[in-house]
N, C-alpha and C positions, 0 to 999 in steps of 0.2 A: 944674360937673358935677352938685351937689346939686340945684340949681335945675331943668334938664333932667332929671333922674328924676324932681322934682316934677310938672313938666309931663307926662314919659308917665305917669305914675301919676294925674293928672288927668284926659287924654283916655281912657285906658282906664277912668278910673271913668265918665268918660258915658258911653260905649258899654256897660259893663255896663249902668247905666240904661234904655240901650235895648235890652237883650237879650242879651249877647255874656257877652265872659269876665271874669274877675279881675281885679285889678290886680296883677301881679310885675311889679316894673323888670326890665328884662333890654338886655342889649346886645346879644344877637343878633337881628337882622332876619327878619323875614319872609320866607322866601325866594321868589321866584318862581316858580309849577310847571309842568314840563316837558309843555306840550299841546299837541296837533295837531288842527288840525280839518280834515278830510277830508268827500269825497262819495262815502262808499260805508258797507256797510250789513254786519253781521251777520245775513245772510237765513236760516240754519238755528241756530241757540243749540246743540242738540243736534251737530249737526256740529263746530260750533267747540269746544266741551266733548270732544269725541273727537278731534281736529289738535291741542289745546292738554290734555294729562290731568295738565302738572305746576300751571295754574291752578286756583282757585278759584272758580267764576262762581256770583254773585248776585246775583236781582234786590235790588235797590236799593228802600227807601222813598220812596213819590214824594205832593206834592202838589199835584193842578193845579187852577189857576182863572183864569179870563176877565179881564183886567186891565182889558179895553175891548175895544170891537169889532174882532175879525179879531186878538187880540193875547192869547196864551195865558202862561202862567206856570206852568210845571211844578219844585216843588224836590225835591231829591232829596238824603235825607240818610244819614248813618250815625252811628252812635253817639250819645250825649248829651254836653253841656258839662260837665265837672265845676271845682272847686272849684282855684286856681292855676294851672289851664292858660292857653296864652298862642295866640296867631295864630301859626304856623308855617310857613305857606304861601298863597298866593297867584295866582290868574290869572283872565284875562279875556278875550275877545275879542269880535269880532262881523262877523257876515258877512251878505251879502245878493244873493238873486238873482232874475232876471227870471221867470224859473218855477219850478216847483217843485222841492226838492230833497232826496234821502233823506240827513241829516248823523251824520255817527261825531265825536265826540268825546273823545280818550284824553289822559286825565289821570294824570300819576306822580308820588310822591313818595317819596323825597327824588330831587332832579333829579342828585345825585353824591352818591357815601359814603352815609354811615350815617343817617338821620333821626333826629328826636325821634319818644318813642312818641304813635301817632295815639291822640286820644282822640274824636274830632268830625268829620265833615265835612260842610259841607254846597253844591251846586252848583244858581244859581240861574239857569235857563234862561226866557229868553223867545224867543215862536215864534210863528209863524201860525197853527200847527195847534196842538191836544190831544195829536199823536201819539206818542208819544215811550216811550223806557224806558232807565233806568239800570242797570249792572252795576256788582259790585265782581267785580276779574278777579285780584287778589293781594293780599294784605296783608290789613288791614285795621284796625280799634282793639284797640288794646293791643298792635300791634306797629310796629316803626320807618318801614314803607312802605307805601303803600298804591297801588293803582291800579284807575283806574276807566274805565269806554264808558258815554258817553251818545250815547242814538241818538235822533233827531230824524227823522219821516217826513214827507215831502209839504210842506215848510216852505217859503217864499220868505227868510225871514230866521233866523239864529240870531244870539243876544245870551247870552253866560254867563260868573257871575261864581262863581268856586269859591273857596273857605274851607276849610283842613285847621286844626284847633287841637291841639293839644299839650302835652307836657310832656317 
């Protein structure tokens, strides 16, 4: 047992190295987040903000750039890393089509019960187009759930890899 907390307490010290969180051993798992990706669109914000008045809609921080040609990288983040927080959540997928496609992407955390408080998240989309924009539509840092829409315009492909960290 000692030995295995050694070891995640060594691969989480690389990944802080390269960027990421603290090292806490911990026995709970990362859990996998509840996400759908759909072809359809939030087309009025303002509409949806008035159908929906008990959420919270916000645009999201985004950074995009050109990975290579015809191939964009938009991330989109929330809050900052701090100090003993650990990976709480997780998802991925990736989808691709022969024309182009406007993509909704709804992300939730905790996928059942009660979650760890969010302190980070960050969702890293790649796409064909630049066009895109994230929301936080509930929760958010410093409370136990969080949920998010990323929406993707005019895209042949989506690829996203989401990151919630916690404590």
């Amino acid at each position: 047992m000692r030995s295995l907390s050694v070891a995640i307490c060594l691969g989480i010290a690389l990944v802080q190295l390269l960027g990421s969180a603290s090292c806490v051993p911990s026995s709970e798992e990362a859990q996998v987040l509840r996400s759908v990706v759909t072809i359809e669109t939030v087309s009025d914000i303002d509409a949806f903000r008035r159908a929906n008045p008990e959420l919270t809609v916000a645009k999201l921080p985004s950074t995009k750039a050109e990975v290579a040609e015809g191939r964009q990288q938009i991330v989109y983040t929330l809050g900052y890393h701090i100090a003993n927080e650990r990976l709480i959540g997780l998802s991925s997928d990736n989808k691709s089509w022969s024309t182009p496609q406007n993509v909704k992407l709804d992300l939730e955390y905790p996928t059942v019960g009660s979650g760890n408080v969010v302190s980070y998240v960050e969702v890293v989309v790649n796409q064909s187009t630049p066009n895109g924009v994230g929301y936080l539509v509930s929760g958010g840092v410093g409370q136990r759930h969080v949920r998010l829409v990323i929406e993707a315009y005019g895209t042949t492909y989506f690829n996203y890899n989401a990151a919630i960290y916690g404590y």
